[in-house]
TORPA-4810 file (N, C-alpha, C, O; in nm, 3 decimals):
<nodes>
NODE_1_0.692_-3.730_-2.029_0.688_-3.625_-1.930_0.544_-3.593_-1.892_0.456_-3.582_-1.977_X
NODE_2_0.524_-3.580_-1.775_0.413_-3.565_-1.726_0.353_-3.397_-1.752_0.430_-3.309_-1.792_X
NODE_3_0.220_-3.372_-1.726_0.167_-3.264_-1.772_0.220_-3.157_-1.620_0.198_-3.203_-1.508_X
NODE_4_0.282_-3.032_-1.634_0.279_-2.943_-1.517_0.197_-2.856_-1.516_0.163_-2.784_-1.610_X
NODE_5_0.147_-2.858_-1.369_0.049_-2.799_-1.291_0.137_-2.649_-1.273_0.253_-2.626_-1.239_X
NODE_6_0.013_-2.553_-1.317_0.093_-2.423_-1.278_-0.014_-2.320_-1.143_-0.130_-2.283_-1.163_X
NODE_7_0.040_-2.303_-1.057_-0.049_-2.295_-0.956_-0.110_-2.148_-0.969_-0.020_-2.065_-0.960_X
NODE_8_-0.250_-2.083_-0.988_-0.305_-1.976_-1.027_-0.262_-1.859_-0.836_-0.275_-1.878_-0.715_X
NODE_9_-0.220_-1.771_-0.910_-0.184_-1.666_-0.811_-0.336_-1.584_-0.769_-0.427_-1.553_-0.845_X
NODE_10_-0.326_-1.564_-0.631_-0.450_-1.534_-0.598_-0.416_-1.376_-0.573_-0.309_-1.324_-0.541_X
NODE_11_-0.515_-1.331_-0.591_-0.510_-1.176_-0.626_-0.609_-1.098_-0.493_-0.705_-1.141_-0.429_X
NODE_12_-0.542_-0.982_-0.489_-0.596_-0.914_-0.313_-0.638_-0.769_-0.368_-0.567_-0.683_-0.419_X
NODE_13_-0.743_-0.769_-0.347_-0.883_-0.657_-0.390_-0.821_-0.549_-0.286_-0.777_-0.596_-0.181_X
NODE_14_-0.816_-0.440_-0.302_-0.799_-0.334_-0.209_-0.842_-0.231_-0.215_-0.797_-0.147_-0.292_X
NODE_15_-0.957_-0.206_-0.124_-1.051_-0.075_-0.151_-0.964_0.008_-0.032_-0.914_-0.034_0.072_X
NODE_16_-0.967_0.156_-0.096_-0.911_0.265_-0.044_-0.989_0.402_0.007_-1.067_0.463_-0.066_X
NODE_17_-0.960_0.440_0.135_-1.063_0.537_0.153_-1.155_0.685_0.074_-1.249_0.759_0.106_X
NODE_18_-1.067_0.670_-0.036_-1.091_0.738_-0.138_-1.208_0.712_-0.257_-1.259_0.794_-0.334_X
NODE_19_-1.239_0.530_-0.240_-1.329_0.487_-0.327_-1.267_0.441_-0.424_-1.332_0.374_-0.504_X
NODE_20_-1.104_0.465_-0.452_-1.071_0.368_-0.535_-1.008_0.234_-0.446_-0.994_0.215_-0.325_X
NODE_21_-0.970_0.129_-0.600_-0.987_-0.014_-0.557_-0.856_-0.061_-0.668_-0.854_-0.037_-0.789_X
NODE_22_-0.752_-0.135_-0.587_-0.670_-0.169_-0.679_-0.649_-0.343_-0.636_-0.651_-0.394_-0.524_X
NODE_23_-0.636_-0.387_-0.731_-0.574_-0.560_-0.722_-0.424_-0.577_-0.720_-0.345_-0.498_-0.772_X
NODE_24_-0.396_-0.682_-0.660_-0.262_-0.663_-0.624_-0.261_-0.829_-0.645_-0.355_-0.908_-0.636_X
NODE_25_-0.124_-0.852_-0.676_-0.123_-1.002_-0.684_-0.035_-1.060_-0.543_0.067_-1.017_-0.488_X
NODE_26_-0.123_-1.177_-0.514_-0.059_-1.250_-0.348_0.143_-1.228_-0.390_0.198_-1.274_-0.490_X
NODE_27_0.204_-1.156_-0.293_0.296_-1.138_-0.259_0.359_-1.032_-0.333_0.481_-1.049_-0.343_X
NODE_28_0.335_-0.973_-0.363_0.355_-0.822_-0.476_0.393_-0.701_-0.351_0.328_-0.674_-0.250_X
NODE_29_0.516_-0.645_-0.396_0.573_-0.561_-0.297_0.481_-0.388_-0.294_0.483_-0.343_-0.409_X
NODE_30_0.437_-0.330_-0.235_0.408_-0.208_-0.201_0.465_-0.145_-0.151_0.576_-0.175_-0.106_X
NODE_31_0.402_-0.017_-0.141_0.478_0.083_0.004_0.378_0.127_0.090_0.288_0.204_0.060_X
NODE_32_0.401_0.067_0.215_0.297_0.119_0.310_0.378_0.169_0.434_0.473_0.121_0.495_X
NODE_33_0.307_0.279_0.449_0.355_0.390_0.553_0.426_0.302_0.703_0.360_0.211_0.754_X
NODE_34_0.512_0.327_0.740_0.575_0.280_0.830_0.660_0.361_0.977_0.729_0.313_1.067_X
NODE_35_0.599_0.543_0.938_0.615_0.587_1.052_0.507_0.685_1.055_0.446_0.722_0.955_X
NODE_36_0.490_0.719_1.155_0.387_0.834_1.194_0.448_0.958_1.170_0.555_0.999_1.217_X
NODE_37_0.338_1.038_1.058_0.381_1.221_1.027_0.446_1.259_1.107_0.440_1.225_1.225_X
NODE_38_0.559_1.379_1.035_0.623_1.421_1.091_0.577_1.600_1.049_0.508_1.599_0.947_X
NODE_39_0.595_1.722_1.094_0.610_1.849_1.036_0.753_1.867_1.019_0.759_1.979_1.070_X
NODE_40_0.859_1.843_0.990_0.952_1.876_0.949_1.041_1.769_0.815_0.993_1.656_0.823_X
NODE_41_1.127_1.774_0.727_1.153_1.720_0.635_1.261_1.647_0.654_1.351_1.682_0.730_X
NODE_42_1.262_1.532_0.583_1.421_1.427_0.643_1.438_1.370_0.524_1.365_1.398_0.428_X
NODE_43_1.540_1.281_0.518_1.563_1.232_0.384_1.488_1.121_0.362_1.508_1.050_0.460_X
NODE_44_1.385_1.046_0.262_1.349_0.932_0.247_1.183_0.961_0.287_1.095_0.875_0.286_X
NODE_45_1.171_1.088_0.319_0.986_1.103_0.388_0.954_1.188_0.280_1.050_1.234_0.218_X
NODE_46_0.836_1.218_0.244_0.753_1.266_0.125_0.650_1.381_0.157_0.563_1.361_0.241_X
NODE_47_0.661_1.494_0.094_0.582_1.605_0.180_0.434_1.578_0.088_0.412_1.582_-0.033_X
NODE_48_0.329_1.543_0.233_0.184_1.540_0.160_0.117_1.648_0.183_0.009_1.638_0.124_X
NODE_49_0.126_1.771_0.254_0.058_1.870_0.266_0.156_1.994_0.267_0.273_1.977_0.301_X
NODE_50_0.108_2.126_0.226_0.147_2.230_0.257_0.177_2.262_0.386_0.289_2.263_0.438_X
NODE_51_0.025_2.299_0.458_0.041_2.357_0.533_-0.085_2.336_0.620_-0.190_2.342_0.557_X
NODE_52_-0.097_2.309_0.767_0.089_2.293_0.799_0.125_2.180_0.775_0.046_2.085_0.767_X
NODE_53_0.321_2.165_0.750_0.351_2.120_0.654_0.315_1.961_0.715_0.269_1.959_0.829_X
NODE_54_0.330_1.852_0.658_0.296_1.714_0.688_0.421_1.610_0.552_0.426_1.608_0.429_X
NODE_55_0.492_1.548_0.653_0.611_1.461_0.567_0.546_1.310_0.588_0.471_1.275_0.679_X
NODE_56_0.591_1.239_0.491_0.508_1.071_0.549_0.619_0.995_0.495_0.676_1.019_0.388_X
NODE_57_0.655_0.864_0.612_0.756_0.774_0.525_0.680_0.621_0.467_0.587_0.570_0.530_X
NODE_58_0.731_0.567_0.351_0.682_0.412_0.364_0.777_0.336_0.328_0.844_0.387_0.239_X
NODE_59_0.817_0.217_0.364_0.843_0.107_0.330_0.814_0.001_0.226_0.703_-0.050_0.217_X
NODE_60_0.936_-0.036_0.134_0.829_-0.107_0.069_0.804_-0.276_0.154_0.890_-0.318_0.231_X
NODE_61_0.685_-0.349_0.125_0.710_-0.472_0.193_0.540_-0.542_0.090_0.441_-0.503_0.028_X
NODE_62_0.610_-0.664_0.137_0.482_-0.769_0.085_0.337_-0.692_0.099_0.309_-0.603_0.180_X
NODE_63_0.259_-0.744_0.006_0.092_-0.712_0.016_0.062_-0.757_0.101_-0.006_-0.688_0.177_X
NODE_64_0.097_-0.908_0.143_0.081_-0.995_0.236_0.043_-0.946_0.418_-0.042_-0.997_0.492_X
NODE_65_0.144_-0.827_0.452_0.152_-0.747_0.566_0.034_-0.645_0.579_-0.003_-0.576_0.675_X
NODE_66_-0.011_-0.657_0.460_-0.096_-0.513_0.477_-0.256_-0.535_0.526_-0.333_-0.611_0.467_X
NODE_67_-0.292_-0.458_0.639_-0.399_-0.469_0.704_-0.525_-0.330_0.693_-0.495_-0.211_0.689_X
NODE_68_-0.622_-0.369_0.689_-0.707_-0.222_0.712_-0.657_-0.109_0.806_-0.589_-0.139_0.905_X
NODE_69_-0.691_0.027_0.776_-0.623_0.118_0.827_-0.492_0.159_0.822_-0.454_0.251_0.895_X
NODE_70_-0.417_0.103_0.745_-0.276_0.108_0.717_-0.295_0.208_0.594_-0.405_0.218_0.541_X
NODE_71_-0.190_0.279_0.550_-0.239_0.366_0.430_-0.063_0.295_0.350_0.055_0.285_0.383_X
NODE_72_-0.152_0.261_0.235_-0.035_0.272_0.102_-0.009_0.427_0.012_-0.081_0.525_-0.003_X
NODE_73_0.121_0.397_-0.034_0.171_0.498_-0.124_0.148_0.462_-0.262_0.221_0.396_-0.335_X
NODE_74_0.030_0.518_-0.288_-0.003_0.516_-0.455_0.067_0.607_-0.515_0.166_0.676_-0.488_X
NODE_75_-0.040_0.585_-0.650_0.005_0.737_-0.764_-0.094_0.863_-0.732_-0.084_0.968_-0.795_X
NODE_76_-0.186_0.844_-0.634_-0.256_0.951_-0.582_-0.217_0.960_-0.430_-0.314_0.973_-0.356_X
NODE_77_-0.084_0.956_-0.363_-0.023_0.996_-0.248_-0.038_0.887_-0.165_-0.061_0.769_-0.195_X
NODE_78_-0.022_0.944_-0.045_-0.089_0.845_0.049_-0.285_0.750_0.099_-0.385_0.802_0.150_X
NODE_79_-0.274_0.684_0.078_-0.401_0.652_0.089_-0.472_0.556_0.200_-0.414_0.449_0.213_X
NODE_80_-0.579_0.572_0.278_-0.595_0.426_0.388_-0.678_0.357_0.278_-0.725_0.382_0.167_X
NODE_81_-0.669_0.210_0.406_-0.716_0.119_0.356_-0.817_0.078_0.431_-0.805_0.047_0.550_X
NODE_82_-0.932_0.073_0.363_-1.068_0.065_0.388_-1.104_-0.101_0.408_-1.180_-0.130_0.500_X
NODE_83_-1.067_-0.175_0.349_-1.089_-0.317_0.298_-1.007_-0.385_0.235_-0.955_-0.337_0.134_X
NODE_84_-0.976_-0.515_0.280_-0.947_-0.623_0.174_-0.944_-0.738_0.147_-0.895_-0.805_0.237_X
NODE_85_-0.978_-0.800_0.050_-1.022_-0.885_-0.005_-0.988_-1.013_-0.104_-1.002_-0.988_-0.224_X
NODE_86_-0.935_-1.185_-0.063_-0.917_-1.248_-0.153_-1.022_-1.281_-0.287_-1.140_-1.316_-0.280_X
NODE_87_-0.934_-1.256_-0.415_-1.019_-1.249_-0.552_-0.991_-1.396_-0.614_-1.041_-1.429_-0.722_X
</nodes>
């Protein structure tokens, strides 16, 4: 039997307007925002501000889709995306 080749997954640097920076591995699902704020509450949208009030929805979908200025749903809310980068 021949020796198998295991192909190394390339990993996507993602700096956030916040100054943090997370790695993500090529094709790894996220959630990135997929409609524009709303002030009122619906099912499936996430309240990020008090007041006045501000709801945000995301989607989850491939890393792959995700472009600067797009904001992901971290563990610190919603966040843009400043940069990104093959590692």
């Amino acid at each position: 039997m021949g020796r198998r080749c295991l192909r190394e997954r390339t990993m996507l640097r993602v700096t956030f307007e916040d100054g943090s920076v997370i790695e993500y591995r090529d094709g790894e699902v996220v959630e990135i925002e997929s409609h524009p704020p709303r002030d009122t509450p619906a099912a499936g949208w996430v309240r990020t501000r008090e007041y006045p009030p501000e709801y945000r929805r995301a989607t989850p979908l491939s890393i792959n889709v995700l472009t600067v200025g797009k904001r992901v749903h971290t563990g610190g809310g919603f966040v843009k995306v400043t940069s990104i980068e093959r590692v």
